[in-house]
N, C-alpha and C positions, 0 to 999 in steps of 0.2 A: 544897591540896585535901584536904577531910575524908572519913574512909568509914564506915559505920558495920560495924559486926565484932561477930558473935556465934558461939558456938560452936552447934554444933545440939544437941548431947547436954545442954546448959542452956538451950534455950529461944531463940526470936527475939525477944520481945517485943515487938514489930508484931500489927496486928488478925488478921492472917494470913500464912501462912507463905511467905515470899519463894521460897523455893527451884524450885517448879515454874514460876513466873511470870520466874525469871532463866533457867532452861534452857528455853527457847522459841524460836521455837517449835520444838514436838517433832512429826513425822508420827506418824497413826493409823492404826497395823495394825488391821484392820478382819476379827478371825482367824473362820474359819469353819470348825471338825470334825463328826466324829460319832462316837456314843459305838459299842462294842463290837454294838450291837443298832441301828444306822445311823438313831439321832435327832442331828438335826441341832441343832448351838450357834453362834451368832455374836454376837460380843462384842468393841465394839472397847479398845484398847488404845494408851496416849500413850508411854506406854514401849516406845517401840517404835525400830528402826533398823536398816539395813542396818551390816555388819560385814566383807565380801569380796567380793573380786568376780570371782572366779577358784579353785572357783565361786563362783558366786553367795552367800552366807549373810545371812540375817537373823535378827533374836531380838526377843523381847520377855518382860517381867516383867509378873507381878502379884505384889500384897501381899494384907497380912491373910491370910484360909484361902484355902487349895489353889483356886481356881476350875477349872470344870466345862471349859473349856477344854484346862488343862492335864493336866488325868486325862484327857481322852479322846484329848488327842495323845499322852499317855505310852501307850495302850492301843493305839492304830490306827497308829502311827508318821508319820500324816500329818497337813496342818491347808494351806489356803489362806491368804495373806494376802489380801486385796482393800484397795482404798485409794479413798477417800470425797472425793466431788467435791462444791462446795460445791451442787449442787442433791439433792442426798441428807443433807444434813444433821440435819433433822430425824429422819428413818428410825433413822440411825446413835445418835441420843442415844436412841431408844426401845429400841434393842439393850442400852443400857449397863443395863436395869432388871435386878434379880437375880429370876432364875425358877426355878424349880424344878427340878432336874436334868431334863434328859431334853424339857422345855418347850422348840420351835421360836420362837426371838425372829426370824429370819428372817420367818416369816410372820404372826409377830405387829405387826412390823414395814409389812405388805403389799409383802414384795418378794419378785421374782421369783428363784430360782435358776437356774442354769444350772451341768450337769455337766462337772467337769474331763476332763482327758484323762488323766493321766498315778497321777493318787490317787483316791481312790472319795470324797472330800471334795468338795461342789458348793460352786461359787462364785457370790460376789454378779451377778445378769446386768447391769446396770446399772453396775457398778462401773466405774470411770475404767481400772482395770489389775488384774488378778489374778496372782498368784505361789505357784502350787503347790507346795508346800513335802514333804519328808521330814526327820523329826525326826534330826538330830546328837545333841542333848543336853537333857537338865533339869536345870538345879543349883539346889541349894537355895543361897542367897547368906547370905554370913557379912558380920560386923562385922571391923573393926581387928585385934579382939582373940581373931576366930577363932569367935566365939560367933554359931550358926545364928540367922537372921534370917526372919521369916513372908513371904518375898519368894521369886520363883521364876524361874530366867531361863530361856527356854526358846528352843534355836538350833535353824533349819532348814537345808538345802541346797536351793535354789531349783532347779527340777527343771523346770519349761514355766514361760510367762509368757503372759495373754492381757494384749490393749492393745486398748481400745476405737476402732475403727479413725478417730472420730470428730476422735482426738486425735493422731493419725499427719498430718503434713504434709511434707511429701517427703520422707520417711522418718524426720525427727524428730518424738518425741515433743515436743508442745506444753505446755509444763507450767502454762503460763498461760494457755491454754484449757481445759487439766481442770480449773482451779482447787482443786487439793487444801485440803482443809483442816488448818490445824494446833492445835494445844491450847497456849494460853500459861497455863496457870496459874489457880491460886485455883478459884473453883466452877465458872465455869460460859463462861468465855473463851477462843474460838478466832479464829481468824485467817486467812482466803481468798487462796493464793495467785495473786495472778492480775498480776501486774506484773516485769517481771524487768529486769536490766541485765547487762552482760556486762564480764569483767575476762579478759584473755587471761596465762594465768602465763608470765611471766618464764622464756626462754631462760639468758640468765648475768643475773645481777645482780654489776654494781663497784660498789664501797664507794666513796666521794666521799674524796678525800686533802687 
């Protein structure tokens, strides 16, 4: 069996860069703040994932310059995640457009908000599930070799949780009825969760002699 092996710091040589299309699929924090003067940003995010669970903690990254995002959860100390079921689709990719500081893509978007409980950040009303978030951290993210990188990872502490009751069936969440959406890579390719199987983990596992 052959593999093909490239470093990234010299290039893939491929039409396009394999990397986000191997780590797939990835969930989209779907972050929602407001800036210090309470205009509202929502901006989703592939770089995204939970991280604890005890509490709760999740994070997400952006690259290139600082987004509008990040300055205003480092300002307010809070930020919503909401999470994008595949019949909002559309909505969520109108959010990714870059707007001008302080410019509601919520309602550019035509979606409805609805106020949290716990942070003065309103969440998506529609949304599959929301996660009220208080900021832990921002780091600015380094290379190998120590050298700051234009990438930004920012962790919350999940602090209330709404679940769209739609998607509650005796008392579990349905995760293939929300049918979440994922991002697998290259421009413009996601992926609709909505099929599941089930593997029960292994009590002891014996090694065969």
């Amino acid at each position: 069996m052959s593999d093909y092996f490239y470093e990234p710091s010299k290039g893939h040589g491929l039409p396009h860069n394999p990397f986000k299309a191997i780590v797939a699929p990835r969930p989209i924090g779907w972050i929602s703040s407001i800036d210090l003067q309470g205009r509202v940003n929502l901006a989703p995010y592939s770089f995204f994932n939970a991280f604890a669970e005890t509490p709760p903690v999740i994070g997400f990254c952006t690259s290139g310059e600082r987004k509008d995002s990040v300055n205003n959860i480092d300002a307010t100390g809070e930020f919503v995640a909401n999470f994008v079921g595949a019949e909002l689709a559309q909505e969520m990719n109108i959010t990714s457009a870059s707007l001008a500081p302080g410019e509601d893509e919520m309602k550019l978007a035509g979606l409805e908000s609805a106020p949290s409980t716990l942070v003065k950040v309103p969440r998506v009303a529609r949304a599959i599930a929301s996660l009220e978030c208080k900021l832990i951290q921002t780091i600015r993210l380094t290379n190998a070799r120590g050298d700051q990188i234009d990438t930004w990872l920012t962790y919350g502490e999940v602090v209330g949780i709404h679940i769209n009751d739609a998607f509650l069936k005796d008392g579990i969440f349905d995760t293939a009825a929300a049918r979440p959406l994922g991002r697998c890579g290259y421009r413009g390719d996601y992926v609709e969760v909505n099929t599941l199987f089930e593997m029960i983990r292994p009590k002891e596992y014996v090694c065969a002699t």
